[in-house]
VEXTIBA-492552 format. One record per residue (C-alpha): residue number from 1; residue in one letter; y, x, z negated. Coordinates in steps of 0.02 Angstrom, whole numbers, plus 32768, in hexadecimal, padded with zeros to 4 digits. Example, Ala and Ser with C-alpha at 12.3 -4.5 7.8 and 13.67 -1.06 7.14 Angstrom:
residues 2
NODE/num/residu/yy/xx/zz
NODE/1/A/7F1F/8267/7E7A
NODE/2/S/7FCB/82AC/7E9B
END
This chain:
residues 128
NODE/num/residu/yy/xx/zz
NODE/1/X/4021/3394/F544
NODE/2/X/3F64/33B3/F544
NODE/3/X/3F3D/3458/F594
NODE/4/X/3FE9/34A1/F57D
NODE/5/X/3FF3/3554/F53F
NODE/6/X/405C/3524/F4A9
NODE/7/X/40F7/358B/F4BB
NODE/8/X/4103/3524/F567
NODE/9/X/417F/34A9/F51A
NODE/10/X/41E0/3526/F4DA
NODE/11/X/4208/3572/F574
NODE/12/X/4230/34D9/F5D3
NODE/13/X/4292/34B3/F556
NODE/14/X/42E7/355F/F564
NODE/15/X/42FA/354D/F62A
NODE/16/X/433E/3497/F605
NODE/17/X/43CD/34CD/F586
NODE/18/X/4407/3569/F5FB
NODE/19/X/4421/3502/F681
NODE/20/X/4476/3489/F630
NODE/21/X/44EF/3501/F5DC
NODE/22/X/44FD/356F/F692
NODE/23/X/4534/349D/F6D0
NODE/24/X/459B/347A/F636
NODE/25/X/4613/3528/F645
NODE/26/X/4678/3546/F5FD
NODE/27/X/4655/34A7/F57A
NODE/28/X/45B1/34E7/F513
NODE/29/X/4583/346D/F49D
NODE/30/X/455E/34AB/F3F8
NODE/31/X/44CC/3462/F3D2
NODE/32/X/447C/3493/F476
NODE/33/X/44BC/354C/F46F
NODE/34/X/4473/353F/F39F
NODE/35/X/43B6/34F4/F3E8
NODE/36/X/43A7/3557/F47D
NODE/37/X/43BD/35F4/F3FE
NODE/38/X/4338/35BF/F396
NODE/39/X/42B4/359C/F426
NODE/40/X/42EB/3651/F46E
NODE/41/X/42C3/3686/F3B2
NODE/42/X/4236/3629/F3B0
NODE/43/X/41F0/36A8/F43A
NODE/44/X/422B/371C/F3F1
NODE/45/X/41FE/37AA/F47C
NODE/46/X/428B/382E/F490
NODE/47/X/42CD/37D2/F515
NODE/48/X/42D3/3729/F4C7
NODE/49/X/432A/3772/F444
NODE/50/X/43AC/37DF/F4A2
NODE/51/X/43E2/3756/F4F3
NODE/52/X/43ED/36DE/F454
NODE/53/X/4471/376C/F413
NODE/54/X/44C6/375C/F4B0
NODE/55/X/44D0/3699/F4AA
NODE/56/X/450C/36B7/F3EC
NODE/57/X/459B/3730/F438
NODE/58/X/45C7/36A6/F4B4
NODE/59/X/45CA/3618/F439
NODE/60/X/4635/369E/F3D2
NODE/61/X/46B4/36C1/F463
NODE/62/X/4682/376A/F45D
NODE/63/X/4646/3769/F506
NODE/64/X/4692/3703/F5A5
NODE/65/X/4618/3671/F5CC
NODE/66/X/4637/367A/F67E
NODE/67/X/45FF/3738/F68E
NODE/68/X/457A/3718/F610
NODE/69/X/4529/3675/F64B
NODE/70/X/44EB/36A3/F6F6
NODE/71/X/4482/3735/F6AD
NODE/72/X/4446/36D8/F625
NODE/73/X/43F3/3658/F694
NODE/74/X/43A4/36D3/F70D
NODE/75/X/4355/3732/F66B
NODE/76/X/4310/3691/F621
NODE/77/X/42CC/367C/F6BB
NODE/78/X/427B/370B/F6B3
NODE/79/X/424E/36F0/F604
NODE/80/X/41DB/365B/F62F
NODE/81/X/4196/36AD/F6A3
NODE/82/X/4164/3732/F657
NODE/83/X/411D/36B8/F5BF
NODE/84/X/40CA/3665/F642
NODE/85/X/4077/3703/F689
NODE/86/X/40CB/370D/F723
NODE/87/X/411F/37BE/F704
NODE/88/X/40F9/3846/F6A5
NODE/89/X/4152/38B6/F603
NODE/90/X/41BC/3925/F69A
NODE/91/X/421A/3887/F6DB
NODE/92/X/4235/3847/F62D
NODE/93/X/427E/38DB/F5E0
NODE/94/X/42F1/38F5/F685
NODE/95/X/432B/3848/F668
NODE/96/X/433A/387B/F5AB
NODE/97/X/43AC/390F/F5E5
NODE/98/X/4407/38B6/F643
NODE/99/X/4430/3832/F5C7
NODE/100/X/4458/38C4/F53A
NODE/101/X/44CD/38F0/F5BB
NODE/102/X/4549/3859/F58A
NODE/103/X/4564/3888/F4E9
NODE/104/X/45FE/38CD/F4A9
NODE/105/X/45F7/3983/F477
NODE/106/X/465B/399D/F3CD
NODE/107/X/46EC/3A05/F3DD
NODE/108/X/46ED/3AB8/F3CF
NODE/109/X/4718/3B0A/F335
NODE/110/X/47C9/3B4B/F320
NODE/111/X/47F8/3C00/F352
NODE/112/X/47EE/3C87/F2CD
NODE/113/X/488A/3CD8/F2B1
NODE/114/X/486B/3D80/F2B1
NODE/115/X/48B1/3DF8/F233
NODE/116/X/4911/3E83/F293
NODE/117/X/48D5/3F33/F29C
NODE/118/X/4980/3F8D/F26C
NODE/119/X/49E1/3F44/F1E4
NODE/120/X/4A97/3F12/F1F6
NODE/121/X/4AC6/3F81/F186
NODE/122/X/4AA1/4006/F1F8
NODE/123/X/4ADD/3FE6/F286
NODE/124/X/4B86/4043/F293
NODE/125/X/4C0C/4039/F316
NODE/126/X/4C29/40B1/F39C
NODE/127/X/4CC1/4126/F394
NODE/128/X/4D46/410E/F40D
END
C-alpha cells in the first residue's frame, strides 16, 4: 500500500468488521468483536475507544446489540473520517457523546434511612 497514510488499513479494517457485525446481528463472532476492539484501540482517539467499551458491553450482554449496532456503525463512520481528515474534533466528540450515551449508568446508591427527629420514647398518646 505505497502512499497510504498508515493507519489507512486500520480503518478499513474497522469499517469492514462493523459492517459485518451490523449484517451478522444478532450472531457477533467473537473473534471479530475481539479484533475489531483492538484496531479501535489501536486508534486509540476518544472515540475509537468509547466505542471499543461499547462493543465490550455488547459482547458482554450488557447492552442490546440491536440498539447498539446501528450507532456503532454510523460513529465508525465517522471515526474514519475524521482519521482521514474529512471532519473535524466537534463531529468526533458529538459522535463520542453519543456513543457514551449507550452505556449503562450503575445504579443509584440505596436510600439513607434517616434517624428520626423525636425519639419513640417520647412520643406519648393523646388523652381521651
Amino acid at each position: 500500500m505505497t502512499g497510504v497514510p498508515p493507519g489507512a488499513a486500520v480503518v478499513a479494517r474497522i469499517e469492514h468488521r462493523i459492517t459485518e457485525l451490523v449484517q451478522r446481528a444478532p450472531d457477533a463472532d467473537p473473534a471479530v468483536v475481539d479484533e475489531l476492539i483492538e484496531d479501535l484501540r489501536r486508534v486509540g482517539s476518544r472515540l475509537a475507544l468509547a466505542i471499543a467499551r461499547v462493543l465490550e458491553l455488547v459482547a458482554l450482554d450488557l447492552i442490546d446489540p440491536g440498539i447498539a449496532l446501528p450507532p456503532l456503525a454510523m460513529a465508525c463512520a465517522t471515526l474514519a473520517d475524521g482519521v482521514r481528515g474529512a471532519l473535524g474534533e466537534r463531529e468526533l466528540e458529538a459522535a463520542r457523546y453519543e456513543i457514551e450515551t449507550l452505556m449503562p449508568v450503575p445504579d443509584p446508591p440505596p436510600p439513607r434511612i434517616a434517624a428520626p427527629h423525636v425519639p419513640v420514647s417520647a412520643l406519648r398518646r393523646r388523652p381521651g
